[in-house]
C-alpha positions in Angstrom: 27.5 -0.7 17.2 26.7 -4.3 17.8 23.8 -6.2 17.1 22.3 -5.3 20.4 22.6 -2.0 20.4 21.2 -1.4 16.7 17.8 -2.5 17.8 16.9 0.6 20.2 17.6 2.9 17.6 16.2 1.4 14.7 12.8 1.1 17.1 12.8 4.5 18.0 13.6 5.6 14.3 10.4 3.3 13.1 8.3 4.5 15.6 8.3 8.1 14.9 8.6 7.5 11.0 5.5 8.6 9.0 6.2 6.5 6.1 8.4 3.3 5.0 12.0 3.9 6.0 14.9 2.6 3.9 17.7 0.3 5.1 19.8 3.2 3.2 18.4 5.7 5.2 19.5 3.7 8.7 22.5 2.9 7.6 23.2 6.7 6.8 21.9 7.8 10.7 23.4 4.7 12.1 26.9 4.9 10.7 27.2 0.8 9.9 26.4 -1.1 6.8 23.5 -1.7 4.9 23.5 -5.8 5.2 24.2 -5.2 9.0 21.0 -2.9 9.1 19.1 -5.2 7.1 19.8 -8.0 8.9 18.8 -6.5 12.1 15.6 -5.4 10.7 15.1 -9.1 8.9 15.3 -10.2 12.7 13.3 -7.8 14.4 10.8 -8.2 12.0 10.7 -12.4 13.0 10.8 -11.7 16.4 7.7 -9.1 16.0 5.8 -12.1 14.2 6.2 -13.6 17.3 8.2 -16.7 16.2 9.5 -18.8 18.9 6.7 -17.0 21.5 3.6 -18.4 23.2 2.0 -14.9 22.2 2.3 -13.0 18.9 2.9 -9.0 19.4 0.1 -6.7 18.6 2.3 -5.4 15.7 4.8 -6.5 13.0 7.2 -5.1 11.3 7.1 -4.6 7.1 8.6 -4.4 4.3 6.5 -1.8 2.0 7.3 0.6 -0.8 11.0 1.0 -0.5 11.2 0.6 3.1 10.3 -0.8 6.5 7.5 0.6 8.8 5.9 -1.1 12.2 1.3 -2.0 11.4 -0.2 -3.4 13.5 -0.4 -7.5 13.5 -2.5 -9.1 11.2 -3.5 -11.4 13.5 -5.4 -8.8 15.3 -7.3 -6.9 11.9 -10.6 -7.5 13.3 -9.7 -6.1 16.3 -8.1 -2.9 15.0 -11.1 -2.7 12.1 -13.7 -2.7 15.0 -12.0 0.1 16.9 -11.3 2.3 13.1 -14.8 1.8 12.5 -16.0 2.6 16.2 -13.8 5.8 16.0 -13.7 9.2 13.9 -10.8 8.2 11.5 -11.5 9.2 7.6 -12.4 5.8 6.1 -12.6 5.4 2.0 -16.2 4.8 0.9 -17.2 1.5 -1.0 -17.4 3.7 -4.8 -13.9 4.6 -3.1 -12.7 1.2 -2.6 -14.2 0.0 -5.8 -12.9 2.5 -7.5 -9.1 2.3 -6.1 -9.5 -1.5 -7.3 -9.9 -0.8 -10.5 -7.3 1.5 -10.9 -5.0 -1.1 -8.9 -5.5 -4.0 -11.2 -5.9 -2.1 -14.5 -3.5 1.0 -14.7 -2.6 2.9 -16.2 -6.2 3.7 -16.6 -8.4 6.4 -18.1 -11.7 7.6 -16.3 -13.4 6.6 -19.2 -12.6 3.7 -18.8 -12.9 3.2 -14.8 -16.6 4.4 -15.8 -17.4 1.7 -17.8 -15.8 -1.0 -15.5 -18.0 0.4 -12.5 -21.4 1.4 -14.7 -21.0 4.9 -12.7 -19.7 7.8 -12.9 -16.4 8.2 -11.1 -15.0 11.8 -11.1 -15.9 12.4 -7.8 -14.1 9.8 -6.6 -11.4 9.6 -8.5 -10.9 13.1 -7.6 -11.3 12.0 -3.5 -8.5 9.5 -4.1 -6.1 12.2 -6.1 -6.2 14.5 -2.7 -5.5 11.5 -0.4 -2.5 10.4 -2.6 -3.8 7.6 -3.3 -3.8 7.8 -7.1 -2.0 10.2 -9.1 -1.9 10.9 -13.0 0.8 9.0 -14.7 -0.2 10.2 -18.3 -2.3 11.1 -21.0 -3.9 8.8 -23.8 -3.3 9.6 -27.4 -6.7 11.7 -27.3 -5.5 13.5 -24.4 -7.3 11.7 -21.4 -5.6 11.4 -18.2 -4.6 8.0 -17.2 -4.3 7.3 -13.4 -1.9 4.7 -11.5 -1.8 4.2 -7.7 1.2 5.7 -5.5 3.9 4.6 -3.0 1.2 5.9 -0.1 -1.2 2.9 -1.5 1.7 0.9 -1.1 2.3 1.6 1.9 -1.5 1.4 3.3 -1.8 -1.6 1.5 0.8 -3.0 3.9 3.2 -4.4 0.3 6.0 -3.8 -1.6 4.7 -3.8 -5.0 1.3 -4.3 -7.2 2.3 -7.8 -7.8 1.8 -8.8 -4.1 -1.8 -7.9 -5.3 -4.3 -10.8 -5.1 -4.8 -12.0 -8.8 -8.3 -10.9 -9.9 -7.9 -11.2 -13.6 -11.3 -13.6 -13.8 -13.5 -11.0 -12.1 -12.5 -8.3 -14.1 -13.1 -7.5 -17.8 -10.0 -7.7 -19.8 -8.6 -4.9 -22.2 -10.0 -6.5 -25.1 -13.1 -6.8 -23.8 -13.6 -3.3 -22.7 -12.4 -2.6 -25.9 -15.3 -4.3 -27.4 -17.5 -2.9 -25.1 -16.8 0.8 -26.3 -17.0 0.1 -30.0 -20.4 -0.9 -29.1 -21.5 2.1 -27.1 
């Protein structure tokens, strides 16, 4: 296929995917190469952002946890948050959010220890982000607690790649020696 022909069916393929597609994967379908593939999705995903236009698309293209998946456009996040929050999609609570934080920046993490961070009890919502595969349990500590990390779905909600695309908030949270300290005490 040529270049021009690739793009219809690389759409259509990202439109009706329901999670981050890999170049592999394309290639496979597609019968060309992977560079050929990712080069075509390199460009659609520049001509999505709008570069060269007078107006930006409403989406973009991404990619996120192994693959490549069409969001909507940044530039338009207040837009799309007003109509999520006008409308009856599931939305994660703030102990939710807080909580998902924690385990984002700090895993693999014990609830224990998630407790202490947040002053609250978290089994509830630890066990809220477990269903929506958000979190999952990645091990146990020496005395047997579970320890949680996030998954490739908060990957790919988050809109990233990997955890270091994370914002650094090292300063706002307590370290591992501190915490440390902090339960010797208590």
């Amino acid at each position: 296929m040529s270049e021009n022909t690739l793009r219809g069916p690389i759409e259509a393929i990202l439109m009706v995917a329901s999670e981050p597609v890999a170049a592999r994967d394309l290639a496979d379908v597609l019968e060309e190469s992977v560079e050929d593939i990712e080069a075509e999705l390199r460009a659609l995903a520049s001509e999505y952002l709008g570069e060269g236009q007078r107006r930006p698309r409403g989406f973009e293209l991404r990619e996120v946890a192994g693959g490549w998946r069409v969001y909507s456009a940044r530039a338009f996040a207040d837009v799309v948050g007003r109509f999520v929050v006008g409308s009856s999609h599931a939305r994660l609570s703030q102990a939710a959010l807080e909580t998902l934080a924690v385990i984002a920046y700090r895993q693999p993490i014990s609830r224990a220890r998630i407790c202490r961070i947040r002053g609250v009890n978290v089994d509830g919502v630890v066990r809220t982000l477990l269903s929506r595969g958000l979190v999952e349990e990645t091990g146990l500590t020496p005395s047997g607690a579970r320890l949680y990390g996030t998954t490739g779905e908060f990957l790919e909600k988050m809109g990233i790649k990997s955890l270091s695309e994370l914002v650094p908030l090292a300063p706002y949270l307590p370290d591992a020696d501190a915490l440390d300290e902090l339960e010797e005490e208590l």
